[in-house]
N, C-alpha and C positions, 0 to 999 in steps of 0.2 A: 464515573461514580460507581457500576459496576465492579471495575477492577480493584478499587479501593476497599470498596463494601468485603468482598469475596478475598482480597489478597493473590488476586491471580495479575500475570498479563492479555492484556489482549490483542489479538494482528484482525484487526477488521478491512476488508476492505471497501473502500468507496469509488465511486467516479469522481473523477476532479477534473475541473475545469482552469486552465491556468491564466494569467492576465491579457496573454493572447489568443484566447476562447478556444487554447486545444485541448481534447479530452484527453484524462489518461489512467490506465488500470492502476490506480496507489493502493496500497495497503498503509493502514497507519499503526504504529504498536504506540500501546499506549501501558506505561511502565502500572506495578501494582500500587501506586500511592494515588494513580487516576492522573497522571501529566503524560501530555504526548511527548515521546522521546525520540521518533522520527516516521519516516512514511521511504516509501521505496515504490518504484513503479515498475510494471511491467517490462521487461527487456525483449522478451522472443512471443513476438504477436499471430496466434495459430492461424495459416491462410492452409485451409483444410476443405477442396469442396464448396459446401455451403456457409460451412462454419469457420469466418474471413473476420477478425476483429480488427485487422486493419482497417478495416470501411468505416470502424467510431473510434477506435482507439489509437493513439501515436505510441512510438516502439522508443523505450526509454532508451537512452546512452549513458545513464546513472551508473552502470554498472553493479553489483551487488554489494550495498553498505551492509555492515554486522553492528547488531547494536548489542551494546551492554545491559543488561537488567540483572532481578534481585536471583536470577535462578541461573546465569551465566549466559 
């Protein structure tokens, strides 16, 4: 609704949960007309010390999709 209203895109990201209850870092873009155009997940999960996302999150093997939108 936002991205529609304003004419912009948006890359939000959410936690997603997938049909076999694994978490995962997504981002979802969502094109300027307000339809979602795709999502992408996390690939390199920071195990840093304390700061370890592997402990909630799964490390994607999606690899890096490019999406198309109104601005390239």
């Amino acid at each position: 609704m936002l991205a529609k209203k304003h004419g912009i895109v948006i890359i939000s990201p959410i936690l997603e949960r997938d049909k076999d209850y694994l978490i995962w870092n997504t981002a979802v873009i969502i094109s300027h007309t307000g339809t979602v155009i795709g999502k992408t997940r996390k690939n390199h999960i920071p195990r840093v010390g304390d700061f370890n996302e592997s402990t909630y999150y799964m490390e994607s093997l999606l690899g890096h999709p490019v999406f198309e939108t109104a601005f390239g």
